[in-house]
SELORO-711398 format. One record per residue (C-alpha): residue number from 1; residue in one letter; x, y, z. Coordinates in nm, 4 decimals. Each point is the difference from the previous one (the first is absolute). Last residue first. Example, Ala and Ser with C-alpha at 12.3 -4.5 7.8 and 13.67 -1.06 7.14 Angstrom:
# residues 2
  nr rest        x        y        z
   2    s   1.3670  -0.1060   0.7140
   1    a  -0.1370  -0.3440   0.0660
# end
This chain:
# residues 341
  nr rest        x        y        z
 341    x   6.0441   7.8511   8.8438
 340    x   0.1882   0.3312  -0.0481
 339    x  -0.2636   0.2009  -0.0979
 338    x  -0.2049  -0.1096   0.3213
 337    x   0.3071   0.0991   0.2002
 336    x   0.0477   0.3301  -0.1362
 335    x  -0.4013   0.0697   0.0422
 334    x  -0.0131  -0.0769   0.3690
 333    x   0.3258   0.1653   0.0973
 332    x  -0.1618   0.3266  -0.1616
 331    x  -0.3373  -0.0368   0.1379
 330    x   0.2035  -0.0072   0.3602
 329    x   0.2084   0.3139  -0.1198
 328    x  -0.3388   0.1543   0.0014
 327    x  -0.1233  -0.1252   0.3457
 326    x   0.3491   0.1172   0.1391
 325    x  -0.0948   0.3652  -0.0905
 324    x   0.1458   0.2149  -0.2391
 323    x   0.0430   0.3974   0.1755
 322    x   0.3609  -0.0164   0.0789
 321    x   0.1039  -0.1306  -0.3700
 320    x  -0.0077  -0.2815  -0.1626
 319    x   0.2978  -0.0499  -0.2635
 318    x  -0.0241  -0.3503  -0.2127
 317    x   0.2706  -0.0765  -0.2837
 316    x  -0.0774  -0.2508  -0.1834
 315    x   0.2601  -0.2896  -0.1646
 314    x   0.2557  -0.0804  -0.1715
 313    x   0.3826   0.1694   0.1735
 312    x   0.2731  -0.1676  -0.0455
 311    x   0.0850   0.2156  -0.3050
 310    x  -0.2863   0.1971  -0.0624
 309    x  -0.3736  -0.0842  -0.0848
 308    x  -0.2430   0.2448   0.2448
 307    x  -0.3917  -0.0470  -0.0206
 306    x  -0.1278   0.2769   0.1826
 305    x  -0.3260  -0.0695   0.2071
 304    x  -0.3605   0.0821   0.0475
 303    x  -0.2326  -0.2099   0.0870
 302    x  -0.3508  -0.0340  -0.1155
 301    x  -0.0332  -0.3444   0.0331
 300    x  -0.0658  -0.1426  -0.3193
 299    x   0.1250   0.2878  -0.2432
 298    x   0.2503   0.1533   0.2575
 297    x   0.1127  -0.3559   0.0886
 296    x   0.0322  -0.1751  -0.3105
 295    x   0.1671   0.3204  -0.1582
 294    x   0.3004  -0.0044   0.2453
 293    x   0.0199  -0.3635  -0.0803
 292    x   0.0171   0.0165  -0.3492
 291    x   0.2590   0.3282   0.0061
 290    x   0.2013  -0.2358   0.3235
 289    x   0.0618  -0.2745  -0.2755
 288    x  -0.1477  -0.3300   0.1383
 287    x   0.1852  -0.3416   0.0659
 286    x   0.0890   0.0588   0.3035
 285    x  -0.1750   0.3030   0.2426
 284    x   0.1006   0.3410   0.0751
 283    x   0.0224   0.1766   0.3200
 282    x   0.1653   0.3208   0.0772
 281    x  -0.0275   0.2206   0.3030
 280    x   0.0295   0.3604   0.1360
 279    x  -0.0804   0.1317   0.3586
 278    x   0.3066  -0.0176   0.1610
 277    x   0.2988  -0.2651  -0.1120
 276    x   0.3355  -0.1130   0.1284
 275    x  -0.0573   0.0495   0.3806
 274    x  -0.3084  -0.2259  -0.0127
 273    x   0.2587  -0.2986  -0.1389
 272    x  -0.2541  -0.2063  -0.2101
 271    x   0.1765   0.1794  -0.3342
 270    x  -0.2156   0.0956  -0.3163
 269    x  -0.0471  -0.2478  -0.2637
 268    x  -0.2597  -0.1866   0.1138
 267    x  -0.0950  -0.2793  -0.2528
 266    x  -0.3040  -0.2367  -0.0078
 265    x   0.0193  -0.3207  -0.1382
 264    x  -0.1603  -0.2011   0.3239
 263    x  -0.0640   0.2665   0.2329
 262    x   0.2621   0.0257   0.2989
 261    x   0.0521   0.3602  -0.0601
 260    x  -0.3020   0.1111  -0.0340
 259    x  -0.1251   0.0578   0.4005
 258    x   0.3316   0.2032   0.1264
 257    x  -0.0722   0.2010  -0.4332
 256    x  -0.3132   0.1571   0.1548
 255    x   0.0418   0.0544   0.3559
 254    x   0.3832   0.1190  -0.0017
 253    x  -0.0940   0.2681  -0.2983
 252    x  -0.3195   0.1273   0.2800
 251    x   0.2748  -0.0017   0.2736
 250    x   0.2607   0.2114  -0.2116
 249    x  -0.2521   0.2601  -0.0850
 248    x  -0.1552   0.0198   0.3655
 247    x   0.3920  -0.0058   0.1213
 246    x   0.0808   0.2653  -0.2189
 245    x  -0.2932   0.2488   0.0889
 244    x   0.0762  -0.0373   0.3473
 243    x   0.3407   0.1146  -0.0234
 242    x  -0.1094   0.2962  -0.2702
 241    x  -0.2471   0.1102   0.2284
 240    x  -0.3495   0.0243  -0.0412
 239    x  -0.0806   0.3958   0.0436
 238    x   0.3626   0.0056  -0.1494
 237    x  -0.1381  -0.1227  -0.3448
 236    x  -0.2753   0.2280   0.0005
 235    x   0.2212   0.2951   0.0337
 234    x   0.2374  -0.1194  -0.2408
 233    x  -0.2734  -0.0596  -0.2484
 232    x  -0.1169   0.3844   0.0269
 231    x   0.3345   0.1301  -0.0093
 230    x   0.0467  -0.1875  -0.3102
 229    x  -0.3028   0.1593  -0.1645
 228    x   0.2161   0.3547  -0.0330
 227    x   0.2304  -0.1599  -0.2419
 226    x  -0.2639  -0.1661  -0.2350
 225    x  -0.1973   0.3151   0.0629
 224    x   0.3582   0.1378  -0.1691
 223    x  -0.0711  -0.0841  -0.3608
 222    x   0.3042   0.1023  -0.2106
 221    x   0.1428   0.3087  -0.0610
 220    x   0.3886   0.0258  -0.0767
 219    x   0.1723  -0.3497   0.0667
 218    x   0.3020   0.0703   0.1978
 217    x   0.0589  -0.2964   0.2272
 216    x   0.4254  -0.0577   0.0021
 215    x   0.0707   0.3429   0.0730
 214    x  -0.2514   0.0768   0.2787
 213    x   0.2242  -0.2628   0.1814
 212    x   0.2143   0.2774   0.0838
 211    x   0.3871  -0.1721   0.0450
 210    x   0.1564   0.3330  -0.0053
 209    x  -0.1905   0.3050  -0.0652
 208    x  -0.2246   0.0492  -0.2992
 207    x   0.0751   0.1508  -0.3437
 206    x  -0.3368  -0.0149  -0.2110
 205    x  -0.1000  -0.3922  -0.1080
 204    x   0.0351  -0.2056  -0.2947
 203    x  -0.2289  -0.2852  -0.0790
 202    x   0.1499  -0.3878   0.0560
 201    x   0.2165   0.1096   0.3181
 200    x   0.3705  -0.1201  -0.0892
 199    x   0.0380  -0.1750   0.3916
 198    x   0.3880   0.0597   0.1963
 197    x  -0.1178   0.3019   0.1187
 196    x  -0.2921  -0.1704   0.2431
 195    x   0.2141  -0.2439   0.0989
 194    x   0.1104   0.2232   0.3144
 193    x  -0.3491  -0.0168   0.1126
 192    x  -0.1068  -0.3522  -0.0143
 191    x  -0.2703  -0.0127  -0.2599
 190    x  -0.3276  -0.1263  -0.0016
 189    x  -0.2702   0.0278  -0.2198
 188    x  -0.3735  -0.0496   0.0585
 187    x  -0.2912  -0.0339  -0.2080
 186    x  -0.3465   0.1160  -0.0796
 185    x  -0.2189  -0.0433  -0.2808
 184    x  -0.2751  -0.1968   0.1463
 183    x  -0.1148   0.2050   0.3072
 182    x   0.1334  -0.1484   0.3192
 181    x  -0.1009  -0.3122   0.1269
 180    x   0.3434  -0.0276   0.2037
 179    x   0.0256  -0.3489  -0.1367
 178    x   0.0257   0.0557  -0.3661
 177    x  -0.0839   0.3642  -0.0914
 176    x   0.3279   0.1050   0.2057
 175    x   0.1670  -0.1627  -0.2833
 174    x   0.3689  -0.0739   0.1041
 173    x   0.3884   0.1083  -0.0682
 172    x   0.3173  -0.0560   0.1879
 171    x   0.3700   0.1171  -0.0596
 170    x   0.3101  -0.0271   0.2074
 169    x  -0.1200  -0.2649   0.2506
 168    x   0.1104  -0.0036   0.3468
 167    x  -0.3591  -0.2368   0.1108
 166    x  -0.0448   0.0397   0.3167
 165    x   0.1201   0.3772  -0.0182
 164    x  -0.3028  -0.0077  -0.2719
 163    x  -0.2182  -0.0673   0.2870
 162    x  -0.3230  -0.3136   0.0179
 161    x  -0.3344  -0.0946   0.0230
 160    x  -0.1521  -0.2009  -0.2805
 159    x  -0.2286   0.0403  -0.2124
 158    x   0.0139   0.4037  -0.0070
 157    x   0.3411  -0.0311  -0.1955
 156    x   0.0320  -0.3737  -0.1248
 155    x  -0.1975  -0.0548  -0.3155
 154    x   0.1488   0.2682  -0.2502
 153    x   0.3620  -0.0328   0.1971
 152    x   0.1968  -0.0451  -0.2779
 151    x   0.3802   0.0816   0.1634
 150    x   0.3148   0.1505  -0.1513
 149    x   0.3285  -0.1530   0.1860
 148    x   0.3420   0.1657  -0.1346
 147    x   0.3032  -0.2044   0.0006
 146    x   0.3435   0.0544   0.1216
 145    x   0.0770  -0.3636   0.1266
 144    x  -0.0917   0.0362   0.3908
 143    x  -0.3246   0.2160  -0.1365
 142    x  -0.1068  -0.2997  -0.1571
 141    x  -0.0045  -0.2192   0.2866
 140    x  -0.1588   0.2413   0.2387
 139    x  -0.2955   0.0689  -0.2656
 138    x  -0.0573  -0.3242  -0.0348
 137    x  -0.0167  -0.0935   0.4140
 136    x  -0.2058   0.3237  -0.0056
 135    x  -0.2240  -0.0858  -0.2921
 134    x  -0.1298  -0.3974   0.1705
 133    x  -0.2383  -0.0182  -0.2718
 132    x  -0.3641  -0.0175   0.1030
 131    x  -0.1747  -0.2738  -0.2369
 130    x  -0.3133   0.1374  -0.1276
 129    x  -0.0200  -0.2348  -0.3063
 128    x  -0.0529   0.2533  -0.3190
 127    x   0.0932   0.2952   0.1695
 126    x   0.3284  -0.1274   0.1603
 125    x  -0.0129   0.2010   0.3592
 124    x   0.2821   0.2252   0.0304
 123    x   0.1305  -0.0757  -0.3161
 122    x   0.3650   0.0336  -0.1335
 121    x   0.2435   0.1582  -0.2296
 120    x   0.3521   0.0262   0.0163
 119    x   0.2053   0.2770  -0.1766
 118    x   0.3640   0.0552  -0.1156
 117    x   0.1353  -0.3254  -0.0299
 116    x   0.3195  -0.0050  -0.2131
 115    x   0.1765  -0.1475   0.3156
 114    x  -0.2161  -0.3044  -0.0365
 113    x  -0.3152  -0.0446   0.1615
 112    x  -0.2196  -0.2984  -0.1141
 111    x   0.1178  -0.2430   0.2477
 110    x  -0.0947   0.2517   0.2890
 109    x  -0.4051  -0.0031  -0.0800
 108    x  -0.0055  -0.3574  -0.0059
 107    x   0.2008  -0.0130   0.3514
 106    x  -0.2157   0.2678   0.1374
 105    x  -0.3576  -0.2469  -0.0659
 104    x   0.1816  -0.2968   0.1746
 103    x   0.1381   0.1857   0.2688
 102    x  -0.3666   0.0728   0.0827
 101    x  -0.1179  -0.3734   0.0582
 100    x  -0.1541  -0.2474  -0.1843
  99    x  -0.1579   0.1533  -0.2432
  98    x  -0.3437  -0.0687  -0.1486
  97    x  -0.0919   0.1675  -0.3079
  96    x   0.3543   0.0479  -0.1084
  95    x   0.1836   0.2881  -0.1341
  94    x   0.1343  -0.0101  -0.3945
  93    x   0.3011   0.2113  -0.1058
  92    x   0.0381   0.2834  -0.2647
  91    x   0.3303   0.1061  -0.0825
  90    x  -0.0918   0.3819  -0.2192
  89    x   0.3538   0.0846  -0.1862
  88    x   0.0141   0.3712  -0.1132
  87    x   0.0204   0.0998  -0.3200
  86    x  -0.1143   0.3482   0.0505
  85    x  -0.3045   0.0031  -0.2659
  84    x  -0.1155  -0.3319  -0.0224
  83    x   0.1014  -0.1018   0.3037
  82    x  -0.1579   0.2442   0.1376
  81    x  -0.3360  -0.0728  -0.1447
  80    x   0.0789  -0.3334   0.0792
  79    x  -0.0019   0.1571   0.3552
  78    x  -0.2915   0.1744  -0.0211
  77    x  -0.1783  -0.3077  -0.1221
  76    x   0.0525  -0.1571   0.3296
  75    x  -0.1379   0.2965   0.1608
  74    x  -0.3013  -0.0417  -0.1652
  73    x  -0.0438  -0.3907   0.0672
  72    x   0.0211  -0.0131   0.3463
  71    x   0.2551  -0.1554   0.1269
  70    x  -0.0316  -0.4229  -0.0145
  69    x   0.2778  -0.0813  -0.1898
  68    x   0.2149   0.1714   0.2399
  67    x   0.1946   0.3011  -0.0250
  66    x   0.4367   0.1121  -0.0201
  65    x   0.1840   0.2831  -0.2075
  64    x   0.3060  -0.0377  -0.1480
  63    x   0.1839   0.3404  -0.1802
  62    x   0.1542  -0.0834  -0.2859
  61    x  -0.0456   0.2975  -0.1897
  60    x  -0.0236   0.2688   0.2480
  59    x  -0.3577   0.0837   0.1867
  58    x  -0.0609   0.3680   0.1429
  57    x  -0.2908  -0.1211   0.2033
  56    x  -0.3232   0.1747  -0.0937
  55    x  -0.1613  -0.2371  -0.2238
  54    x   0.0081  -0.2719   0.2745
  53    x  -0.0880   0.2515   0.2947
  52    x  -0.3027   0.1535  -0.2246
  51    x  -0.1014  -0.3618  -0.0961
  50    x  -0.0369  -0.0467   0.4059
  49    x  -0.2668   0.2804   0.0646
  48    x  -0.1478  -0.0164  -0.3220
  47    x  -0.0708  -0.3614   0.0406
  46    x  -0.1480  -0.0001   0.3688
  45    x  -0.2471   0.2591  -0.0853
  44    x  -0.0939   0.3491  -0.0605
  43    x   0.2394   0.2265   0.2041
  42    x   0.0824   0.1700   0.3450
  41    x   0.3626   0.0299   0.0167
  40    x   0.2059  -0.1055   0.3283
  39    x   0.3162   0.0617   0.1682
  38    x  -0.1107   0.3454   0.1104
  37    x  -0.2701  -0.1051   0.1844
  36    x   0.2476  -0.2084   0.2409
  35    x  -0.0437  -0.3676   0.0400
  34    x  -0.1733  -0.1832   0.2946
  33    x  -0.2319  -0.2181  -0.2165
  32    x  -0.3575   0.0964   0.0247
  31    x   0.1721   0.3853   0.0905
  30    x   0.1089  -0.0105  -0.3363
  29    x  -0.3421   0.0126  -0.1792
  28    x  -0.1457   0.2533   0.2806
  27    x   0.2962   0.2419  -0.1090
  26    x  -0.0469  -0.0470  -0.4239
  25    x  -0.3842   0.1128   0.0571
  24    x   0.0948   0.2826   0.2129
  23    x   0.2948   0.1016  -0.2643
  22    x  -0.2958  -0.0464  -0.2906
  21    x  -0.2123   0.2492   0.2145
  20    x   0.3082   0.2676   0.0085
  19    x  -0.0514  -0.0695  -0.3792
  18    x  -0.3129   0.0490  -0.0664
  17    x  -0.0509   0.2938   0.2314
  16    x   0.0237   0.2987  -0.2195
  15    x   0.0055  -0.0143  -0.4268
  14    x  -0.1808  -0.3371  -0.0111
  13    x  -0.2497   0.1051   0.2714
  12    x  -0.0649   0.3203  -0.1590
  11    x  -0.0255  -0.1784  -0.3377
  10    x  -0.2895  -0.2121   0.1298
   9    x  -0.1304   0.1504   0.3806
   8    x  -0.3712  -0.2417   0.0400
   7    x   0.1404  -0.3048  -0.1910
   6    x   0.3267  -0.0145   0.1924
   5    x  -0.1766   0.0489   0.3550
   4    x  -0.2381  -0.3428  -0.0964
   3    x   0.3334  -0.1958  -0.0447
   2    x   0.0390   0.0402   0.4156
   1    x  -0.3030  -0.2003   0.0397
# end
């Protein structure tokens, strides 16, 4: 593996090729998604990546900025944190499970913005249902009225195959140790070029040219065979291919919740609509806390699950991956409907 040339040259590594290897790391990232290298920063997760964008923007008291209930609970914090400290005004609003059409989701996402609205939030794919957000149509809307569009795209980059042109986002940020497989510990930031400037980086940097995204990811020594295993993943992911490895992930959700739906007192709250989901799912049952049930079936049926309790959102979230077999997610439909007889 590429990590193994790290353990044999130590310091000389550090001190030589670290970070030309970092840039090769950073290059195969963007190439997933048709950006350029020098719009994104290699670093440990999903959270960093986006908490550096909401820390970073110069905010003025009275500044607006717009999320859902049902963001990710770290970045949501960042913003009370800012609110806190900036006293800025964070308008949260509430998507549903099961929309009825696009318009629907822009039109929540519009009637929060008022002309103190500096930045929108918005998931790719909602982590805690899977539901694919329709980001350009978003991202169009809000740019019309002067807004910013920062995406959480833990669960969507390597899922699902698309191009940040598609997209005309300002800011986006994922875990590469999600879907890619990569090492756990790496993340992705993106940042469209001539933002770059406009970001406070958390930990200071030397001088740099222009718009260097260098400035915005300085972190002194940290543990690059995290860095170096990407390459690896990447390479095993295109021996699939990223097309074919979203329609095997969004066929195995399709075969699991397509047969549960119709059960008596049992709950899918991810979208039918195969264009609004990929390989994530969420099921819960009535009458029984998703903690109670997510324990019933690791403990009985050695499953395992993440109970999720948000706003309009009870239930557990299931995420097979290329490898789980149909057979499994058979034993899986079996034991949700004999809990909820």
């Amino acid at each position: 593996a590429a990590s193994d040339v790290y353990k044999r040259q130590g310091s000389y590594y550090m001190r030589t090729v670290r970070l030309e290897n970092k840039r090769k790391s950073a290059q195969k990232v963007a190439e997933i998604v048709g950006c350029s290298a020098d719009e994104v920063a290699i670093t440990r997760n999903t959270t960093e990546s986006l908490d550096l964008i909401i820390g970073g923007i110069q905010w003025e008291e009275g500044d607006e900025a717009v999320m859902a209930e049902q963001d990710y609970g770290a970045m949501l914090n960042h913003f009370k944190y800012a609110e806190r400290r900036y006293g800025i005004v964070n308008k949260l609003v509430s998507v549903p499970n099961h929309p009825k059409d696009d318009q629907e989701i822009v039109d929540l996402y519009a009637s929060a913005i008022t002309d103190k609205t500096r930045l929108l939030m918005v998931c790719h794919m909602i982590n805690i249902t899977g539901q694919i957000l329709p980001v350009r149509k978003i991202a169009d809307m809000a740019h019309a009225r002067g807004v910013e569009v920062m995406v959480d795209g833990a669960h969507a980059y390597s899922h699902i195959d698309f191009q940040m042109k598609d997209l005309d986002c300002d800011y986006y940020g994922t875990s590469l140790h999600k879907w890619l497989s990569a090492p756990l510990g790496t993340g992705m930031l993106y940042v469209k070029k001539e933002k770059i400037d406009s970001i406070w980086p958390l930990l200071a940097e030397r001088d740099l040219e222009a718009n260097d995204m260098r400035r915005l990811n300085h972190i002194g020594t940290h543990p690059v065979h995290v860095d170096l295993g990407i390459l690896n993943a990447i390479e095993y992911q295109n021996t699939i291919g990223l097309k074919r490895k979203e329609e095997r992930l969004r066929y195995l959700q399709h075969y699991w919740t397509s047969q549960l739906r119709d059960v008596p007192k049992v709950v899918v709250n991810t979208p039918a609509e195969q264009h609004r989901h990929a390989g994530i799912g969420n099921v819960g049952i009535e009458g029984i806390e998703p903690r109670v049930l997510a324990d019933r079936l690791m403990e009985d049926y050695r499953i395992f699950t993440v109970a999720i309790n948000r706003p309009g959102v009870v239930g557990l979230r299931i995420t097979p991956n290329v490898y789980t077999t149909t057979d499994e997610l058979d034993a899986l439909f079996r034991a949700i409907t004999e809990i909820s007889a």
